[in-house]
N, C-alpha and C positions, 0 to 999 in steps of 0.2 A: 705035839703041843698046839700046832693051830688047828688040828682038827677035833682037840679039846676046848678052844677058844670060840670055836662055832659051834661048836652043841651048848655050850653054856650060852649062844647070843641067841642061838635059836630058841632055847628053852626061856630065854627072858622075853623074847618079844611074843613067843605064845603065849606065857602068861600073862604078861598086858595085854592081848589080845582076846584071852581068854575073857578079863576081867570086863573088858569095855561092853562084850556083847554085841549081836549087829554082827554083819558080814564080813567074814574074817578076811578076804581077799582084798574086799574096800582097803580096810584098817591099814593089812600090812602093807600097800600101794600108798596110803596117806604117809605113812610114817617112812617110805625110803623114799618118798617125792621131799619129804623134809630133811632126811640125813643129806641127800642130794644138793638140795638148794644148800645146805649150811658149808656143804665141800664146796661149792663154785663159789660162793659170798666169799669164803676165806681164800680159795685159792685166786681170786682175781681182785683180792684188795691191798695190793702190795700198793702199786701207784698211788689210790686213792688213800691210802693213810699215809706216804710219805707228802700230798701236797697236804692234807689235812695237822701234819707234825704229829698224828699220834702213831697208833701200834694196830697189824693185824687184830691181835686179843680183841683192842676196842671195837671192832668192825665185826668181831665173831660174836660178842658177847650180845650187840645189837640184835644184830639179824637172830641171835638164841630168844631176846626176849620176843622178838616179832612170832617166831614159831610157837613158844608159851600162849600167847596171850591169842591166836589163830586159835591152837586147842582146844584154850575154854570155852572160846566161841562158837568152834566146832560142834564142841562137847555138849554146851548147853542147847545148841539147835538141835542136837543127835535125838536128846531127850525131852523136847515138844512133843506134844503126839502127833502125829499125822491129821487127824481132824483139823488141829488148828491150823495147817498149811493151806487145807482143803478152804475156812471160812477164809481166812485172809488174803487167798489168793488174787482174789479180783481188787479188792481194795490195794493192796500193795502196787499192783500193776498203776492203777488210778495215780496212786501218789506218788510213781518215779516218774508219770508223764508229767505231771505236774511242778516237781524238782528239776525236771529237765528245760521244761519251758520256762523257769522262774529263772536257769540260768542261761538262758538266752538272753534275756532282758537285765539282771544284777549281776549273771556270774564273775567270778574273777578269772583277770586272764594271764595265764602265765604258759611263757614258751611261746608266744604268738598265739595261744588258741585260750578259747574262754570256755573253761570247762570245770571248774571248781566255782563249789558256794561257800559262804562263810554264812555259821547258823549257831548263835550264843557263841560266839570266839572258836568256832571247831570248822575247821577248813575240811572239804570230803567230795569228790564226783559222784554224785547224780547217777554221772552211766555205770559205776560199779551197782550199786540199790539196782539200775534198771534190769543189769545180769541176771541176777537172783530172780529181778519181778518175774521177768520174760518165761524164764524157765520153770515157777510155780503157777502163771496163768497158763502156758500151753498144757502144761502137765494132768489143771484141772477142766479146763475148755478140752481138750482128746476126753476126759473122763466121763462129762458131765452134757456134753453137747453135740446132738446127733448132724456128721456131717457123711453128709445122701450125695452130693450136686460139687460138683466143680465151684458154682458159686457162694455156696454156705463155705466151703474151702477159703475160699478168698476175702469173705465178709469174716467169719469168726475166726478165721487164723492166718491167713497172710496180711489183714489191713491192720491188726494190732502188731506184729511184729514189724510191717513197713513204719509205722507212726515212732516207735521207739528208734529204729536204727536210723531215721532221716534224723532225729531230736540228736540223738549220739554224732551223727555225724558231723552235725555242724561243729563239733567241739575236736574230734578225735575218729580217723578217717579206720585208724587199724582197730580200736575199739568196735566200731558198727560193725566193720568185716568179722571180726572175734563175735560179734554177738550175732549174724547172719548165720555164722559156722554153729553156732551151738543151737541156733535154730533148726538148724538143716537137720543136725545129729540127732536130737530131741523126735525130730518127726520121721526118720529112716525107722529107728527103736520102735516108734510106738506104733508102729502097722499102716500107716495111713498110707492109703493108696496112690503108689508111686507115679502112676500119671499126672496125679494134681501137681505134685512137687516139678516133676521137670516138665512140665507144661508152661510152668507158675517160673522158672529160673530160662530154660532154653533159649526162648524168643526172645530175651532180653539181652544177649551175649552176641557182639557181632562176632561174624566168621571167620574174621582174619586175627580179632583179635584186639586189644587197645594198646598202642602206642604210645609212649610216655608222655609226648606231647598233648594227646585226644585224654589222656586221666588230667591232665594238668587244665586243660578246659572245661571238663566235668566238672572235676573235683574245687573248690576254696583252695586257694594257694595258702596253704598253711602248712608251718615246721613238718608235722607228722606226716605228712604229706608230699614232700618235695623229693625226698627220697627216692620216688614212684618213678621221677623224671630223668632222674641220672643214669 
């Protein structure tokens, strides 16, 4: 019986899989990174809906519409052509440095850190737009931009990724690190000559290491942040 229950679940996610087109591995990864998330929301919302008075369901049904509405967004980016990533990419980058400096100056602040804007009544981080940017400008800067020299390295792709993760950081300290690390991975994939990268990362790392206390003078003493110390 359940080895009839699996061929019939296998047979349905190939067919949806079939249908979407696009790399089948992607797909089936997207859709158990979502079966995933929807088991851990439910199974860790006992607490949170007893102080809330309502019911797991409520909590499951939530996080169900979050994953819907993730899809079609998915979905509709899946089916852009790639041209259009290609022209937009610079510009996009341009306008999250921009949203992010706008929220230095007006952002609102919540949790201790000011890291959201309010734009026509719609409340959103800046440094999520920046993830996306970061990872369509290096994407087309590797593609489109001959780097010879250790310092074209550093001029066209380590000083744009430095400008966005110091804007990130003033808000949100594990974000910039999140957005360093997809940086790093971005550039291992796409070939670029491994000396630049730990050339560019090494001599910035002392030897013994940082201390909780030496992050805590570094770092803005902020919520996200204090963590580091304890």
């Amino acid at each position: 019986m359940e080895e009839k229950r699996s061929t019939k679940f296998e047979k349905t996610q190939e067919a949806v899989v079939n249908r979407l087109h696009g790399d089948r591995v992607i797909w089936i990864i997207y859709f158990l990174l979502c079966l995933i998330s929807i088991a851990l929301i439910y199974s860790a919302s006992s607490s949170l809906a007893y102080m809330k008075g309502s019911t797991n369901f409520g909590i499951l049904m939530k996080q169900l519409r979050f994953v819907v509405i993730g899809f079609v967004a998915l979905y509709v980016c899946y089916k852009v052509p790639p041209k259009w990533y290609r022209r937009l990419s610079f510009l996009l980058y341009g306008v999250s440095v921009l949203l992010l400096l706008i929220t230095l100056v007006a952002g609102s602040t919540m949790n201790d850190a000011q890291r959201w804007l309010s734009i026509g009544g719609i409340q959103f981080q800046p440094a999520e737009i920046a993830k996306i940017a970061i990872v369509l400008y290096l994407a087309r800067a590797l593609e489109v931009m001959q780097i010879e020299t250790y310092k074209q390295f550093l001029i066209k792709i380590i000083a744009p990724i430095g400008v966005v993760c110091v804007l990130v950081l003033v808000g949100s300290v594990s974000a910039a690190m999140y957005m360093a690390l997809i940086c790093f991975v971005v550039l291992i994939i796409s070939g670029v000559n491994y000396s630049y990268i730990f050339k560019t990362g090494l001599p910035h790392l002392p030897k013994n290491g940082y201390r909780g206390g030496e992050i805590q003078q570094v770092l803005p003493e902020r919520a996200d942040c204090k963590h580091l110390s304890s």
